[in-house]
C-alpha positions in Angstrom: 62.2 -15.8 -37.4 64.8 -18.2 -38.8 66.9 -18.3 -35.5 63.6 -18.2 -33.4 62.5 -21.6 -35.0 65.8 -23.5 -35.1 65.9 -22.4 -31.2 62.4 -24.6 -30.4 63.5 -27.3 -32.8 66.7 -27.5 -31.2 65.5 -27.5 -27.9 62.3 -29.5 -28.6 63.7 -32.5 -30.3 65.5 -33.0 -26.4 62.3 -33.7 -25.1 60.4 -35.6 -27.7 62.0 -39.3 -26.9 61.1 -38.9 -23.2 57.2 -38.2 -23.3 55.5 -41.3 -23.2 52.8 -41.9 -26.2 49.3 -44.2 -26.3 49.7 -46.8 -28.6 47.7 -46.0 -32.0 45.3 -47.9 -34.2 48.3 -47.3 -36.8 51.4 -44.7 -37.0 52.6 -44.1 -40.7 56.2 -42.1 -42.1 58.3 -41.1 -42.0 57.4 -37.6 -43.3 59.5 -34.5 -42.9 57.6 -32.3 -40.2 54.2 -33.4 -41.2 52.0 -30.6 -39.8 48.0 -30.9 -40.0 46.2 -33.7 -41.5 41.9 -34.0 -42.0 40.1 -36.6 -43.1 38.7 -36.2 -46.7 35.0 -38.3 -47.0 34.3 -38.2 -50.4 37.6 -39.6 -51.2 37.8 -42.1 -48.0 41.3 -40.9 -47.7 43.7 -39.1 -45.2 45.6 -35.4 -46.7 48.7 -34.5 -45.1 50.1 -31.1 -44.8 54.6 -31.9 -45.3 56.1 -29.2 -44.3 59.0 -30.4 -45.8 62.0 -27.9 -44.6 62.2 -24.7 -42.4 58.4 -24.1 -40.9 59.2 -20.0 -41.8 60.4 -20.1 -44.7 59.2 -19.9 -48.6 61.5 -22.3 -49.8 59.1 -24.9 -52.1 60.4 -27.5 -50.1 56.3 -28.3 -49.2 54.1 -31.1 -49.8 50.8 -32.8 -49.5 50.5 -36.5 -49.2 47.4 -38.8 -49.3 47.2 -41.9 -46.7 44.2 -44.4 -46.6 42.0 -44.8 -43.6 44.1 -48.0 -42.4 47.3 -46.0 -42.6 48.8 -47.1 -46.0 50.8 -44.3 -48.1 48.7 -43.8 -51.6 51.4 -40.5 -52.9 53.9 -38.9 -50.7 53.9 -36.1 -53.2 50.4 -35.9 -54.1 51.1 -32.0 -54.2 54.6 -30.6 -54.2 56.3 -27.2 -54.6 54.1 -26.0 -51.9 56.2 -23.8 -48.6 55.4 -24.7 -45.6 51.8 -26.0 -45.7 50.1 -26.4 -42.5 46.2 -26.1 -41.7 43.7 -27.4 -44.3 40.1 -27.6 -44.8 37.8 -28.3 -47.9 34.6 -26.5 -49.5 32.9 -28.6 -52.1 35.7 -29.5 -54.2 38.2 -27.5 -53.6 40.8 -28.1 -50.4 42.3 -24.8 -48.9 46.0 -25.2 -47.5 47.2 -21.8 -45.0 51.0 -21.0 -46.5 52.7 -18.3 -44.9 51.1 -15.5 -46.4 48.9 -17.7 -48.9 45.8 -19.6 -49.3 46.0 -21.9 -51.7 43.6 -23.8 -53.6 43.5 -26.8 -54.3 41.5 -29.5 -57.0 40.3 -31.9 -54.7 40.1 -35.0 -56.6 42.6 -33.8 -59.0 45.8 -32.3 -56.7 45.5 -29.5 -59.4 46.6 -25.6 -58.0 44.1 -23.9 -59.1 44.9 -20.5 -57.5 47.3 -18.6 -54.5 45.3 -16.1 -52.8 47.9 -14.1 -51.3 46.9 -12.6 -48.0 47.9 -9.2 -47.6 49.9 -8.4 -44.5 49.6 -11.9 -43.3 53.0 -13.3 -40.9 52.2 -16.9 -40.6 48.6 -18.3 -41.6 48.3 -21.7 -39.8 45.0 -23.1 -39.6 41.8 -23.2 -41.2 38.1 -24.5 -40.6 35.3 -24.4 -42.3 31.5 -25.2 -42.7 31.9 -26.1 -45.9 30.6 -22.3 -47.4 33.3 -19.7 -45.5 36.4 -21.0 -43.9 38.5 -19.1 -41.3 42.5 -18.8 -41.0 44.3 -18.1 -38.3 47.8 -16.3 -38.5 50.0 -16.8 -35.7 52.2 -14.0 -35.4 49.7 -11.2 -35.9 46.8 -11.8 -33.7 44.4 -12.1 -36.7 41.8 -14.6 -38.0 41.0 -13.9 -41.9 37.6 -15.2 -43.3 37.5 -16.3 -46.6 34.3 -16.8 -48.5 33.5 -16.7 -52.4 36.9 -16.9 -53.2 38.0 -13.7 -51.2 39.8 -13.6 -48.2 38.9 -10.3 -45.6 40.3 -9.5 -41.9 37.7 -11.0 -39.8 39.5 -9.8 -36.2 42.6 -8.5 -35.0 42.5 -8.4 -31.4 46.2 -9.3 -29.1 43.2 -11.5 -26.4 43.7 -14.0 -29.4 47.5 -13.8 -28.0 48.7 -15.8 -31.4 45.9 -18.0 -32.6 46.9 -21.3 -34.0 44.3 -23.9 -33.7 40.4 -23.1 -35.1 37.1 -25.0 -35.0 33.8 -23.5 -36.1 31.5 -25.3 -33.1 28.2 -24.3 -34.0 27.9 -20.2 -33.6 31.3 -19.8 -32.4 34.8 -20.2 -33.3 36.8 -21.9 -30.8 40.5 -20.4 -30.8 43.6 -22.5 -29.5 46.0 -19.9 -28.2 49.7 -20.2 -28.0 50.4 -17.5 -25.3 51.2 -13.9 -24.3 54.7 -12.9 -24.3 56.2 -15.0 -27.2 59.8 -14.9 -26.7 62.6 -15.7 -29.6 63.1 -19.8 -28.5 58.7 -19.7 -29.2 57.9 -20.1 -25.2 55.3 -17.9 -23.8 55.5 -15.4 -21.0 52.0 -17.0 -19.9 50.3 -19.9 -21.3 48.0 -20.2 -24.1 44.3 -20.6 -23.1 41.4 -21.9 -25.5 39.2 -19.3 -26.6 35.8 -19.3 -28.2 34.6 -16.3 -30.6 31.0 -15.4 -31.2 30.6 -15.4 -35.1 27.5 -13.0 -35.1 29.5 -10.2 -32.7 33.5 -11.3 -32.5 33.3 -11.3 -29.0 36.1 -13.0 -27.2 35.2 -15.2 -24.2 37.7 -18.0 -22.2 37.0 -21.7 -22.5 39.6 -22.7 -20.7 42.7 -20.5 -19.5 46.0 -21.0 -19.2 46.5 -24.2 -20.7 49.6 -24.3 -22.5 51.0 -23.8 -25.8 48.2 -24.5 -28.0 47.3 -26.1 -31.6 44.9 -28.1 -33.3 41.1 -28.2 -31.8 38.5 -30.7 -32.5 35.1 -31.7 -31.2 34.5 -35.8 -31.1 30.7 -36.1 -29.8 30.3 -34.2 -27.1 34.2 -34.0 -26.7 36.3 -30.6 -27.5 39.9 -31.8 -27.5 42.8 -29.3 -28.1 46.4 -30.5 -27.6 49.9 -29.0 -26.7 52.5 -28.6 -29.2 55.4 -28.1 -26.4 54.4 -30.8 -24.2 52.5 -33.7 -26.2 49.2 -33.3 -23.4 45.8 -33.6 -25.2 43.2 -32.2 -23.1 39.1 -32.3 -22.9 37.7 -29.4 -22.2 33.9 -29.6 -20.4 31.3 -26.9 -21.2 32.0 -25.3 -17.4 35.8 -25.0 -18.8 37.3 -28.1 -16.5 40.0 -29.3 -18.5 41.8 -32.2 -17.7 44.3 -34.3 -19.7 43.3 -37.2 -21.3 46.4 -38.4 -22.8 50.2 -37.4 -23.1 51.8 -38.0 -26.5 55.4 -36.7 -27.6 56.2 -33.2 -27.9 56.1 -31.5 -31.5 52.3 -33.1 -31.5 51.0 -30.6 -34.1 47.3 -30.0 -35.6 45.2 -32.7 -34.6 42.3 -33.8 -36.6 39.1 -35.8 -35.9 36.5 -37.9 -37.8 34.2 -39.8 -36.6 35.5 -40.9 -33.2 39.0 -41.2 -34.7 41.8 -38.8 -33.8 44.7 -38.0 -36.6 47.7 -37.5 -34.7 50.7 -35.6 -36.7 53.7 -35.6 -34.9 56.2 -32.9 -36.4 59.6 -34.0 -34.5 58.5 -37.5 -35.1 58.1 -37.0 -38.5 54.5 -39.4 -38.2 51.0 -39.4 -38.3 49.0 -41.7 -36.2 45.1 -42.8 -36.0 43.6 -43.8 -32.2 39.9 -44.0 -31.6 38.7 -41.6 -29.1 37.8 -42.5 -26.1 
């Protein structure tokens, strides 16, 4: 895993001062490898997943940060000793940050840990979303998507269609999958492209969006928009409800789990080492 990850870094950071990037509303760091970031409305403020050292690796190198709306750095180490954070999502009061193979929880207004829920048999969690009662993770390397509700976490579906999950949305009675790919080789390419899935929360059934898009992370819905982005190439793309997609802007590569609120888009760039805001469209 260690080699595997230095490979796409390595090779990745090549390629991230040649893709061409919209201007933003505001770009803030720098951050080491900031990962996911949401929007957090009952605090008017922006939390930001800091990865902080090797993306496999429990080393307590982690960290959230808090940003305003306008961009402005309110604690760089809000929360620290984390390993490498990456999705987040919040029910009520408490935020929950995907870990490896934890979920952690976290005091929302406080910063406090309240508790690890360690996930058993989980690889690499990576996102969440939630509906503000259950949330559901994704974990990359095992073709699962956990549910956790009341505190618990339970398998929710293994099935190798999800062909490494990374990106989640609830979107009304389904949860819309961003796929990396089948065939993930050591260097993190795919033997095919990633696709964006959708999964029917009443029965788990597994339909196609959108196939063979690319290598595949965060997913977001502004207004009648469902946006999902490319980690290896920088595209974001809008998908239509017949599955057309077509790419509506082209930011660096390493562009990591995207977030939306209102019709602002948070941009984390992980090679970068930035987050950006650009109103959508």
């Amino acid at each position: 895993m260690k080699n595997s990850i230095a490979s796409i870094m390595t090779v990745l950071a090549g390629l991230a001062g040649s893709a061409s990037a919209d201007p933003a509303d505001w770009t803030a760091g720098p951050f080491d490898m900031p990962e996911s970031a949401i929007f957090d409305p009952t605090h008017d403020r922006i939390l930001l997943s800091v990865i902080g050292g090797h993306p496999g690796e429990a080393d307590g190198k982690g960290a959230l940060a808090l940003l305003s709306p306008e961009g402005t750095v309110l604690d760089a180490a809000w929360v620290t000793g984390l390993d490498a954070p990456k999705g987040m999502a919040i029910i009520d009061n408490t935020l929950l940050v995907a870990d490896l193979t934890r979920l952690h929880e976290i005091d929302l207004t406080t910063g406090v840990l309240l508790r690890s829920v360690a996930v058993e048999s989980a690889a690499f969690l990576n996102d969440v979303t939630s509906d503000g009662e259950q949330a559901f993770v994704s974990d990359f390397m095992t073709n699962r998507i956990w549910r956790y509700a009341a505190g618990e976490m339970t398998l929710w579906l293994e099935d190798d269609a999800l062909a490494h999950p990374n990106g989640l949305l609830i979107d009304g009675n389904r949860l819309v999958v961003g796929s990396w790919g089948q065939g993930l080789r050591d260097d993190f390419s795919t033997d095919q492209p990633g696709s964006l899935l959708a999964v029917n929360l009443d029965d788990q059934e597994v339909s196609i969006l959108a196939p063979d898009l690319g290598n595949l992370d965060g997913v977001v819905r502004i207004g009648a928009a469902l946006l999902v982005n490319d980690w290896i190439t920088g595209q974001l793309f809008e998908v239509s409800e017949n599955g057309t997609a077509s790419v509506v802007a082209e930011y660096d590569a390493g562009l990591a789990d995207i977030a939306a609120y209102g019709n602002t888009l948070l941009l984390p760039s992980m090679l970068n080492g930035t987050v950006s805001a650009q109103s959508y469209p």
